[in-house]
ZAGUTOR-405520 format. One record per residue (C-alpha): residue in three letters; z negated, y negated, x negated. Coordinates in steps of 0.001 Angstrom, whole numbers, plus 500000, padded with zeros to 6 digits. Example, Ala and Ser with C-alpha at 12.3 -4.5 7.8 and 13.67 -1.06 7.14 Angstrom:
BEGIN
ala492200504500487700/ser492860501060486330/
This chain:
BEGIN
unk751110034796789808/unk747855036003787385/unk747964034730784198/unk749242037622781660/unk747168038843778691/unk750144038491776534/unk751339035245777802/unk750210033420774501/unk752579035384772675/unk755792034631774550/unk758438033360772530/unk759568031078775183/unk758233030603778410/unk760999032476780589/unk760927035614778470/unk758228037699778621/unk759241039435774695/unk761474039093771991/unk763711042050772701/unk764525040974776032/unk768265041412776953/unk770631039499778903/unk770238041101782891/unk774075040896783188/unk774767042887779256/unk772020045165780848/unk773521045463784031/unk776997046552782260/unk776093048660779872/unk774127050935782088/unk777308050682784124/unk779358052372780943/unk776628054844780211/unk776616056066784235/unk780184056663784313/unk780035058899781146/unk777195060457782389/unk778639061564785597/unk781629062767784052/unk779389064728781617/unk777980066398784681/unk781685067205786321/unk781750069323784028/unk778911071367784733/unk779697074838786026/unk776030076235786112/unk773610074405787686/unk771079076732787466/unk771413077372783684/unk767576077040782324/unk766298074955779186/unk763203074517777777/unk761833071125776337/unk759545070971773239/unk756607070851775272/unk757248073901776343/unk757877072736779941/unk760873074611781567/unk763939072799783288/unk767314073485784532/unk770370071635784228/unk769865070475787721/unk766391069161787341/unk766759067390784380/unk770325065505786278/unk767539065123788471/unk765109063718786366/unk767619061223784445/unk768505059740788019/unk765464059430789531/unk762937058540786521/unk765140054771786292/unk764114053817789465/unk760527053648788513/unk760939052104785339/unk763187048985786810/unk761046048856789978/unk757643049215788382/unk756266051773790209/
């Protein structure tokens, strides 16, 4: 494995920074926050029903559901 730029700063030497959380805590609470998400989205009625984000950039509510399942997989894979 290369050496890490930020290796030096590691508070100990199986965690790579000081905010890292327990996998299994992790792992549960994104459980919890799934379930209340897809309930949020039972009770969607219009799909189609358009938003716009401060950037200016237009959505609807089925792209961002889109988005918010999706996006996750890149972050914990690291692609």
């Amino acid at each position: 494995m290369p050496e890490q730029p930020a290796a030096a700063r590691r508070p100990r030497p199986d965690k790579w920074a000081p905010l890292e959380q327990d996998p299994a805590v992790v792992a549960a609470e994104l459980t919890e926050a799934a379930g209340h998400l897809a309930s949020a989205f039972e009770q969607v009625s219009d799909w189609s029903r358009p938003g716009t984000r401060s950037d200016g950039a237009h959505f609807t509510i089925e792209t961002l559901a889109r988005y918010l399942v999706h996006d996750p997989v890149h972050t914990i894979s690291g692609t």
